[in-house]
C-alpha positions in Angstrom: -28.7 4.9 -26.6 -25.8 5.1 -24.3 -24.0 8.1 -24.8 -20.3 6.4 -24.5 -21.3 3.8 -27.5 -21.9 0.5 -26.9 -19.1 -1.7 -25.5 -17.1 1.9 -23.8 -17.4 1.8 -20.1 -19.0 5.0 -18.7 -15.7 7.5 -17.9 -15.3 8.2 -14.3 -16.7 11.4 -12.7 -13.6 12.2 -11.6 -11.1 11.3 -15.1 -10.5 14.8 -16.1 -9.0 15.4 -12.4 -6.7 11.8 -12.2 -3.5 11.0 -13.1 -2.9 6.8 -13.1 0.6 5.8 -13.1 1.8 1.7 -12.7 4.6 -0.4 -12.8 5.6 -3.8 -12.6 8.4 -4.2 -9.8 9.9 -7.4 -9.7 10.1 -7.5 -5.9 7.3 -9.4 -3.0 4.6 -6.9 -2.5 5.5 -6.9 1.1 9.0 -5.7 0.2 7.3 -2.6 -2.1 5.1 -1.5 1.0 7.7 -1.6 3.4 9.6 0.7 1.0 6.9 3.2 1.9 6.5 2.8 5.2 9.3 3.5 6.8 11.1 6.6 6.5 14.8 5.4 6.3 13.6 3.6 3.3 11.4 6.3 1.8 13.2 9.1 1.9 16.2 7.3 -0.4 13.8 7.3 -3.1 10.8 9.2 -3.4 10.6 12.0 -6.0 11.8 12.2 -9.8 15.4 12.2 -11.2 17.8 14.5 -9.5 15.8 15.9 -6.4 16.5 14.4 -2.9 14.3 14.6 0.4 14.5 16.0 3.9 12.2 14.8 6.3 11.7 17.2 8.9 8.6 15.2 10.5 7.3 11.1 10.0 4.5 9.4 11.9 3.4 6.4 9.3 -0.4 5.3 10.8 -3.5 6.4 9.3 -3.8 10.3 10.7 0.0 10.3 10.5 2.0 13.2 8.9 5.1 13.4 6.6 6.3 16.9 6.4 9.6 17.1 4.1 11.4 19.5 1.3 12.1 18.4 -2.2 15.1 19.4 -3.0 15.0 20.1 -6.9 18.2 19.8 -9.2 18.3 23.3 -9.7 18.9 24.2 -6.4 15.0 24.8 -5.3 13.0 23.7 -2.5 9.8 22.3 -2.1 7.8 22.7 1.0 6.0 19.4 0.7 3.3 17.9 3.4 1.1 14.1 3.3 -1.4 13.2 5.8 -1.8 9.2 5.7 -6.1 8.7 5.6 -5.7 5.1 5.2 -3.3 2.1 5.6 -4.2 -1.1 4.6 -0.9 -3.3 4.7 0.0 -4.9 2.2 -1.8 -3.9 -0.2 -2.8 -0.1 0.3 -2.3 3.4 1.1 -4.5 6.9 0.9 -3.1 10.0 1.5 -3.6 14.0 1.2 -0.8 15.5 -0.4 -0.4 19.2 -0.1 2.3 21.9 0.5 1.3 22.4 4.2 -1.8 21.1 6.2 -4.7 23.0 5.3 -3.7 23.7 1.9 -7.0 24.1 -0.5 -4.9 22.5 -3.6 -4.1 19.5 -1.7 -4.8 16.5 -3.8 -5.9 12.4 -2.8 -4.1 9.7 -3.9 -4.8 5.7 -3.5 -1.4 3.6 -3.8 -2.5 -0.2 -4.3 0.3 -3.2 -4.4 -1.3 -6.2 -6.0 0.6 -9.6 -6.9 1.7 -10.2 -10.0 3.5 -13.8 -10.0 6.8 -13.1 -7.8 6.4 -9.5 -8.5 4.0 -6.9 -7.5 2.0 -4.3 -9.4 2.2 -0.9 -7.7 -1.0 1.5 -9.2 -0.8 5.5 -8.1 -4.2 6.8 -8.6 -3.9 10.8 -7.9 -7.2 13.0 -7.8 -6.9 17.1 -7.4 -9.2 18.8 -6.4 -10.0 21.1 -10.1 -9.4 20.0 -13.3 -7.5 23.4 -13.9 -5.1 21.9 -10.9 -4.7 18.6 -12.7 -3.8 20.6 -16.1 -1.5 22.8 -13.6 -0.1 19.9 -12.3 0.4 18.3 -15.6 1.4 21.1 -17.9 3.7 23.3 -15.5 4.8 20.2 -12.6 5.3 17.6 -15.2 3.6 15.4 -12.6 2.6 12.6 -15.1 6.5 12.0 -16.1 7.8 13.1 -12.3 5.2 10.1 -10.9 6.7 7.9 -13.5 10.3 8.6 -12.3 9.5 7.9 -8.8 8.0 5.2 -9.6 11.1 4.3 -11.4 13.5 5.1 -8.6 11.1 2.9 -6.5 11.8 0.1 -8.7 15.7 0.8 -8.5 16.0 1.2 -4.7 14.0 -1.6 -4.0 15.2 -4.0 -6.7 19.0 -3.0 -5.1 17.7 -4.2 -1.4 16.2 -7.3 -2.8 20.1 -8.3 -4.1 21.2 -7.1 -0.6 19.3 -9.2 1.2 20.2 -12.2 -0.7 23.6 -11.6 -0.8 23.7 -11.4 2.7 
């Protein structure tokens, strides 16, 4: 007898390392990608509520670098570095996220943009490395709530140049 129970799919290999985060963005997929790759648009955005970015390097291809600082609310900064693996426009993008290149605790993540009616479904699917990095990242980053707010502010900036572009 399986050891999940019948009818429970088996659980990943890597589910105590992942953090899955979606939303529902009522913008054209093509729209939400674009928002990622190109730095005037991305660096409006990214990160949770009340930090800002400076991008001090961009090169958006697949062996491409972003190296930026997260500027926290409370005045601290984040050395922050993402190596694109893969690009797959429109509908996906892998990447190594880390503090610098080389870092040991630098984590994978899988962004996928799928249709959904006039909207499109945005999926970050984060793997690190350990699980006691994914508890790190969890319990001491608040990374489950700070993906969701990015995720959020995705939604805003991108929803606000939809209007833009139709009022224009």
């Amino acid at each position: 007898m399986s050891a999940t129970g019948r009818g429970t799919p088996p659980q990943s290999a890597t589910a105590d390392r992942e953090i899955v985060i979606s939303r529902v963005i009522d913008a054209p997929r093509e729209l939400v990608f674009k928002a990622f790759t190109e730095v005037r648009h991305l660096s409006r955005w990214w990160g949770p509520e009340g930090f800002t970015t400076t991008t001090r390097a961009f090169e958006f291809r697949a062996g491409g670098e972003w190296q930026f600082v997260m500027h926290g609310p409370d005045g601290t900064d984040y050395q922050e570095w993402i190596s694109w693996t893969e690009i797959a426009p429109p509908e996906r993008i892998a990447l190594l996220h880390g503090e610098s290149r080389g870092d040991p605790n630098a984590f994978e993540s899988v962004l996928t943009f799928a249709p959904d009616g006039a909207a499109t479904r945005i999926e970050m699917r984060t793997v690190f490395p350990t699980k006691e990095l994914h508890d790190e990242a969890v319990e001491k980053y608040h990374a489950i709530e700070g993906g969701r707010q990015t995720l959020s502010n995705l939604d805003a900036y991108v929803t606000e140049t939809v209007r833009k572009e139709v009022q224009d």
